[in-house]
C-alpha positions, 0 to 999 in steps of 0.5 A, a space after each residue: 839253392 840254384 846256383 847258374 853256370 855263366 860260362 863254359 869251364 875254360 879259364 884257367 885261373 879265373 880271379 878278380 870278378 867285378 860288377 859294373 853296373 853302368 855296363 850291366 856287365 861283370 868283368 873277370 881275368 884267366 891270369 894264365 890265360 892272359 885274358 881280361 873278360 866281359 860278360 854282358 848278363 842282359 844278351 849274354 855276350 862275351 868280350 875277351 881283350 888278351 894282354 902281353 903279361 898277366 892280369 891278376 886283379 882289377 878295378 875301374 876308375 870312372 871313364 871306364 880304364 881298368 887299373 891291374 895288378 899285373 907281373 911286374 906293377 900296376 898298370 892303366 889299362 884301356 880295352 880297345 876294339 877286336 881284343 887290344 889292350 892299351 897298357 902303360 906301367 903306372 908303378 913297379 915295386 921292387 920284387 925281392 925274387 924272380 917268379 914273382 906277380 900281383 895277386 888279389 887287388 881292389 880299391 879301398 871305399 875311397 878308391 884307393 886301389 889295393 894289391 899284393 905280391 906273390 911267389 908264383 911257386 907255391 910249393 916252395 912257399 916263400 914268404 916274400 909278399 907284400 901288400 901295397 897301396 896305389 894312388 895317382 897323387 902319392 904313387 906306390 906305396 912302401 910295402 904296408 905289410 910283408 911276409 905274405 905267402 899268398 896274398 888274397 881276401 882284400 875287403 872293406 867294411 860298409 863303412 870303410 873303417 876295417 880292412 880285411 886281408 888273408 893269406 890263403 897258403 896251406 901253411 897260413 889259412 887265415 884272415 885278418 883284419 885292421 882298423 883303418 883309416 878312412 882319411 889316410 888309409 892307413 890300417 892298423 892294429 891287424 889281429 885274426 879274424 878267422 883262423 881257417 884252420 878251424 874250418 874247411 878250405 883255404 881263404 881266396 878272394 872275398 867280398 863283403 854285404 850290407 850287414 857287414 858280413 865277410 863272404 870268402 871262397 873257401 878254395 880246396 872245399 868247394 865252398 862259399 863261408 859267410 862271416 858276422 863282423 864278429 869272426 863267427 861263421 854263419 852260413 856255408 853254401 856248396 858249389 859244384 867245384 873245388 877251387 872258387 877263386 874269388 867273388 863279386 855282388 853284383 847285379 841290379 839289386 846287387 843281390 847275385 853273388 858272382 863267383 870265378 873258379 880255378 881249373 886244376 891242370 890234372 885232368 884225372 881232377 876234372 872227374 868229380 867237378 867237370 864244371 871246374 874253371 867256370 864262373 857261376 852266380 846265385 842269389 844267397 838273399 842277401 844284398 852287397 856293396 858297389 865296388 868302389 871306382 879307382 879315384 885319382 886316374 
């Protein structure tokens, strides 16, 4: 399968790709970096607006602001000429610790925006993240669930009645998913979906196609694994680097897969894939899902 290098490997931690189709453009953010990006694929141009803290997910409402889940809350963000960014705080948890940040967010079928928190340390794997849910209406949600390492893998099914979620900490590895509530969004009855012990990789962020199936970047084995609605693996594509971080349909047909990766601060790693910190597409022959718009700006 031939898999296209986007852009040169210079982000740092490249999260959260989104397709939108009236720009015919896919947007990403380097959350170290500081960087939301564009990357128009009909002229190949590259737009990059740096924000004051770090974005670490996404989304769009209909007139074109950005919601993000950034350091310290959800914000509204607008991109404005020559690299600004207009932000304003829309809602700020109270964060157990220091060192703390969003982390993997989109919106729900309804455009209900989702995202949970993280400790920045990894390595000291504290277990004090929580997911939330956003609307302009109700505000931020109390904290839906809790006890999360590192939130990640935030997807709906083409019907929007389960949700999927996983931590994707050495110590978890595993994907869950609930019954949800399509009028409320409210989830509920979480069980495992796949325990990613059993297979190669750690799960990062996610997306979902037309037959229900769940794709997640398989981080640490350089792997893209497709999932049936039934939890059983059904296709594993390899890439040419370690750390995929998430990934988006997109496309005119919505049949390229977009798939953002993570650059290691270890030069000695960049040896064996010197492509690491890119974004690269393919096509894997199936169609996905339009992202969801954030509905109650």
């Amino acid at each position: 399968m031939k898999i296209e290098r986007l852009t040169e490997p210079v982000y740092k931690v490249g999260e959260s790709p989104v397709w939108r189709a009236v720009e015919s453009a896919l947007y990403w953010v380097d959350i170290p970096g500081k960087r939301i990006c564009r990357l128009q694929i009909e002229t190949g141009f590259l737009d990059t607006w740096t924000t004051t803290t770090m974005a670490a997910c996404i989304a769009f409402g209909h007139d074109g602001t950005v919601i993000a889940g950034m350091e310290d809350g959800i914000y509204s963000l607008k991109l404005q000429a020559a690299g600004d960014v207009a932000a304003t705080q829309l809602a700020a948890p109270v964060l157990p610790m220091q060192n703390m940040r969003f982390n993997d967010g989109r919106c729900d079928r309804q455009g209900r925006f989702w995202a949970g928190t993280m400790h920045m340390d990894m390595a000291a794997a504290h277990a004090v993240g929580s997911l939330y849910r956003y609307t302009a209406t109700s505000g931020l949600s109390s904290p839906i669930e809790t006890g999360l390492l590192t939130q990640n893998g935030l997807a709906w099914s083409p019907s929007g009645d389960l949700m999927y979620l996983s931590d994707s900490h050495p110590k978890t590895r595993l994907i869950w998913v609930f019954d949800y509530d399509i009028a409320t969004g409210i989830p509920s009855n979480r069980r495992v979906f796949v325990d990613m012990n059993l297979h190669p990789g750690r799960p990062d962020g996610a997306a979902v196609d037309v037959e229900g199936c769940y794709w997640t970047c398989a981080n640490d084995a350089g792997q893209l694994l497709r999932f049936t609605p039934e939890g059983k693996l059904d296709r594993s594509i390899s890439l040419p680097v370690k750390k995929p971080s998430m990934c988006a349909f997109g496309g005119a047909r919505l049949d390229t897969l977009y798939v953002t990766s993570i650059r290691p601060q270890n030069e000695t790693d960049l040896i064996d894939q010197p492509l690491a910190g890119a974004v690269f597409a393919l096509q894997p022959g199936i169609v996905g899902l339009a992202e969801a718009e954030f509905g109650y700006l």
